[in-house]
Rosetta silent file (secondary structure, phi, psi, omega in degrees, C-alpha in Angstrom):
SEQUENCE: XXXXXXXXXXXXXXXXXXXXXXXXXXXXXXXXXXXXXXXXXXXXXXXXXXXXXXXXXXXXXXXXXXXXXXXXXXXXXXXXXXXXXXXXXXXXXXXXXXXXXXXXXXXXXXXXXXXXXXXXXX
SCORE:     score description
SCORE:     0.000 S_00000001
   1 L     0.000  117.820  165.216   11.117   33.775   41.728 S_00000001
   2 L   -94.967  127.740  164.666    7.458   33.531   42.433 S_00000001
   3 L  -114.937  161.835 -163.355    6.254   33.811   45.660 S_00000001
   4 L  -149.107 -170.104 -163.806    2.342   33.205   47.264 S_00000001
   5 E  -170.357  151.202 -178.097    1.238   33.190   50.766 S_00000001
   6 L   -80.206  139.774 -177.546   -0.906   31.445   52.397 S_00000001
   7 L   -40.793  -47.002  174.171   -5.175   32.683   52.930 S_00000001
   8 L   -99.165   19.721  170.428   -3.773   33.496   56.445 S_00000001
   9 L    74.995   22.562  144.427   -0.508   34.656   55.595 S_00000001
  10 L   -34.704  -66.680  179.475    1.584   32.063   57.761 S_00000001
  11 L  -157.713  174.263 -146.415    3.830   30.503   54.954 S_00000001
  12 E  -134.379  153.800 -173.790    4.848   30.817   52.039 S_00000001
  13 L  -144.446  106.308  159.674    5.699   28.378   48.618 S_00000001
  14 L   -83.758  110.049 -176.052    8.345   29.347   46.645 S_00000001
  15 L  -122.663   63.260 -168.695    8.242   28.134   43.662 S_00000001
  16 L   112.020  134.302 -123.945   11.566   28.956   41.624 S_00000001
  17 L  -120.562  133.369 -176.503   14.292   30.989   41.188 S_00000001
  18 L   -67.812  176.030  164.686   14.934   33.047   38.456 S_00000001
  19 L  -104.762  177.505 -131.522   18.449   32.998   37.157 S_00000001
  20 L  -104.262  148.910  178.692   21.026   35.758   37.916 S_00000001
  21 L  -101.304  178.848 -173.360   21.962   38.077   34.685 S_00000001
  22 L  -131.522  134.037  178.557   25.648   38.619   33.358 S_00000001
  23 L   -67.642  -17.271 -163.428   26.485   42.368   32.865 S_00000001
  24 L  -104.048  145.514  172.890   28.494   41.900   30.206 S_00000001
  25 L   -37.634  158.993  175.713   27.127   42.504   26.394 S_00000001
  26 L   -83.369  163.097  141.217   27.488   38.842   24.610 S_00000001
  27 L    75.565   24.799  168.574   30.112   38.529   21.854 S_00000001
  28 E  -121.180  162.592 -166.023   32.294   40.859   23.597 S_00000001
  29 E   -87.341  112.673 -171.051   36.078   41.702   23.363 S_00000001
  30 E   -71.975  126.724  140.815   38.430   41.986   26.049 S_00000001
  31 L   -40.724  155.676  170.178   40.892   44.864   25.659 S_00000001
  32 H   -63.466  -42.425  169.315   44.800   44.742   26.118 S_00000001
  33 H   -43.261  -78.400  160.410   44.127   47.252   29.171 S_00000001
  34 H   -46.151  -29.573  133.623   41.867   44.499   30.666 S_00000001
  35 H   -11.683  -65.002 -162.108   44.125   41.878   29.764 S_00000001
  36 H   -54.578  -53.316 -152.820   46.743   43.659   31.695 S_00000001
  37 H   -94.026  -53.140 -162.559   44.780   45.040   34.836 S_00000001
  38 L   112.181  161.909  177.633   41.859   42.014   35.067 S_00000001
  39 L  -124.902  171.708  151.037   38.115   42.676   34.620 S_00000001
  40 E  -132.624  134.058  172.808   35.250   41.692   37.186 S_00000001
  41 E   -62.650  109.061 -159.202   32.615   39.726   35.742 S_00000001
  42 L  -112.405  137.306  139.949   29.321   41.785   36.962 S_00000001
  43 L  -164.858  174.752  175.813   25.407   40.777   37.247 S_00000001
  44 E   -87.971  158.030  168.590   22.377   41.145   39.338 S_00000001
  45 L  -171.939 -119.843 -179.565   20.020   38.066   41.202 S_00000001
  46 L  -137.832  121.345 -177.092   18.463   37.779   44.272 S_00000001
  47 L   -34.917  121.447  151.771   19.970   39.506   47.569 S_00000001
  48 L   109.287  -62.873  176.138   21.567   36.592   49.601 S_00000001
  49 L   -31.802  155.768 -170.795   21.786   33.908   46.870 S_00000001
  50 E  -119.522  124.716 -168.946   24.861   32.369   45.996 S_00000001
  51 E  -104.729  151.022  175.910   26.017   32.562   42.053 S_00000001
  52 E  -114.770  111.235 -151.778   27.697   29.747   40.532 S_00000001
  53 L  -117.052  163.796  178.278   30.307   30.850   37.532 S_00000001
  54 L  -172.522  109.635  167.355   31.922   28.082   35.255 S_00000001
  55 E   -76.725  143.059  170.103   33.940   28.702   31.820 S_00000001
  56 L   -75.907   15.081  169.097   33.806   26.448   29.091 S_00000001
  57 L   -73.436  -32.398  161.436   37.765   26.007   29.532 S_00000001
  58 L   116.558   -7.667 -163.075   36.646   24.147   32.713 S_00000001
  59 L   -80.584  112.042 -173.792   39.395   26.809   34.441 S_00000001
  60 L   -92.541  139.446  161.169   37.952   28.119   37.908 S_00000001
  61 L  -106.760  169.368 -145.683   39.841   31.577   38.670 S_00000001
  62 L   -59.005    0.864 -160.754   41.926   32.557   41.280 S_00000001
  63 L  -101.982   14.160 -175.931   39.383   34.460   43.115 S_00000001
  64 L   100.549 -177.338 -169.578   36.913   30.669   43.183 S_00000001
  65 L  -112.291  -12.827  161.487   33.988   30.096   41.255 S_00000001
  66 E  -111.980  172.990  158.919   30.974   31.776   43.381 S_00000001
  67 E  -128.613  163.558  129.343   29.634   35.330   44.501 S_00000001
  68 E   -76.426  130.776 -176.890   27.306   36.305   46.631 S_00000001
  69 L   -99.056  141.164  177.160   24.934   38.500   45.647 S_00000001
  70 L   -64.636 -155.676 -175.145   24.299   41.473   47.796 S_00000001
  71 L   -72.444  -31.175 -151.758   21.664   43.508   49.529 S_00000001
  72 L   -94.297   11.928  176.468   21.666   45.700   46.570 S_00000001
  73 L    96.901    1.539 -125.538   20.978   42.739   43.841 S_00000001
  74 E  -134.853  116.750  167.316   24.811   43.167   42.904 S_00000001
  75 L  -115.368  177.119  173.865   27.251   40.154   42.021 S_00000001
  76 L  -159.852  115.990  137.815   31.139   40.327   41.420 S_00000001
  77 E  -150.835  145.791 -143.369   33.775   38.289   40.495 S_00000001
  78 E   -84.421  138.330  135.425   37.517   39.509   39.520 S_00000001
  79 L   -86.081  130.065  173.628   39.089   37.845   36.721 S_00000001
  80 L   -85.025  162.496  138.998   42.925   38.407   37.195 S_00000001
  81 L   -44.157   15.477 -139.550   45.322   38.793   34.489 S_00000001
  82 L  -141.118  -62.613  167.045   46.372   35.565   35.192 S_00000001
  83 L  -115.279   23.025  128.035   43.325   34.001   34.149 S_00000001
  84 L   -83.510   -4.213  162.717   42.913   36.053   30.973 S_00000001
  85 L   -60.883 -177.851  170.940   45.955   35.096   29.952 S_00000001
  86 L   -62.916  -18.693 -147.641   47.346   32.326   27.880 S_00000001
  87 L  -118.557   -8.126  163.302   48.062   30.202   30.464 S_00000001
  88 L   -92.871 -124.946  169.675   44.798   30.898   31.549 S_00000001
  89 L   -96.980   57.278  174.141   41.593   30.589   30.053 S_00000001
  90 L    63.356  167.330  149.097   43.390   30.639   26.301 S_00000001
  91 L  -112.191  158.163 -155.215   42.735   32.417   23.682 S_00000001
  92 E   125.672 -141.995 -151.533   40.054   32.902   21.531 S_00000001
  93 E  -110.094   99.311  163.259   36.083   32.890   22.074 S_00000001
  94 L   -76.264 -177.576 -165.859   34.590   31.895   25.751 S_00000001
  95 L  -159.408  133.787  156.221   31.298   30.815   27.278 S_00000001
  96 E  -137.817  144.209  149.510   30.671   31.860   31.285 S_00000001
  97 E  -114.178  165.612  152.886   27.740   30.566   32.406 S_00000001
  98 E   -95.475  148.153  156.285   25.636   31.289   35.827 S_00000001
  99 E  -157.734  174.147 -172.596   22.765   30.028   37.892 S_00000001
 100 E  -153.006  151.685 -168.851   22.627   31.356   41.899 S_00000001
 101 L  -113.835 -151.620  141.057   21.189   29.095   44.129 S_00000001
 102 L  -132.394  115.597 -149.154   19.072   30.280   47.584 S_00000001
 103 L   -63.845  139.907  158.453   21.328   29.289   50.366 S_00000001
 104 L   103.694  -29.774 -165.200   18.979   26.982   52.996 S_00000001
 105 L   -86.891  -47.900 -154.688   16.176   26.248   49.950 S_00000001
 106 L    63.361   33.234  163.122   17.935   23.743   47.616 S_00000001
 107 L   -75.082  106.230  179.671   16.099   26.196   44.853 S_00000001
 108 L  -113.646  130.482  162.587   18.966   26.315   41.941 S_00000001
 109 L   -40.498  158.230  141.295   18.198   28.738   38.689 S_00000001
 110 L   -65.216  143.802 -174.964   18.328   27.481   35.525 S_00000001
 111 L   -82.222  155.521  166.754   21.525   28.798   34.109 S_00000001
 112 E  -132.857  163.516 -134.324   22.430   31.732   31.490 S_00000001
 113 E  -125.833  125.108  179.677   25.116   32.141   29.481 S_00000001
 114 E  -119.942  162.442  160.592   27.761   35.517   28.173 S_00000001
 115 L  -151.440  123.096  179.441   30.290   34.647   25.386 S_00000001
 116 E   -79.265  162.544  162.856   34.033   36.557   25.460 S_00000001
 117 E  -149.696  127.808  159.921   36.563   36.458   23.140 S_00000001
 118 E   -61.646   64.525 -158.779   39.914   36.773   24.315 S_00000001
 119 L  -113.758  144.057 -160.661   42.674   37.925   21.897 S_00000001
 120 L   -19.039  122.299 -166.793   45.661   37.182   21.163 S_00000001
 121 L  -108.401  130.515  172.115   48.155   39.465   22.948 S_00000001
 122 L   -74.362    0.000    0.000   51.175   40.567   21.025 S_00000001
């Protein structure tokens, strides 16, 4: 996000918002423990913004499809066992993407992208 100010320092022109990062390494593999327990899908953005999560199964999980990000730059949202499962978002090799928007602006991020791989539990 860039921001400027005005010569007398009055107002301000924002003019776009970076997008929000995903914590987790790409290309990486959920354990059977995480299977089992649930993970939470972790990243940073801008305090106060609202993140927008979407799998390429098209499967929103049980906890919804946004965060908030906090004061401290800090997003969360749980995946349950439930929707690492099969019956969830399959198995095999995922896509989450992000973007966070800033609530009151109508600024939206360009989005980025993690990729999971689920596997087959035995």
């Amino acid at each position: 996000m860039s921001i400027t100010s005005g010569g007398s320092g009055r107002y301000f022109n924002v003019s776009g918002v970076d997008a929000p990062s995903i914590d987790w390494a790409s290309d990486v593999t959920l354990t059977p423990s995480q299977l089992e327990s649930g993970v939470a899908l972790t990243g940073s953005g801008v305090p106060g913004a609202i993140v927008s999560v979407a799998f390429n199964s098209g499967r929103v999980s049980e906890k919804g499809a946004t965060a908030v990000v906090g004061a401290d730059g800090k997003w969360s949202l749980p995946l349950s066992p439930a929707d690492l499962g099969v019956n969830g978002f399959g198995v095999g090799q995922k896509y989450v993407y992000a973007r966070q928007t800033l609530p009151g602006s109508g600024y939206m991020s360009s989005q980025v992208v993690a990729v999971f791989d689920i596997p087959s539990q035995t």
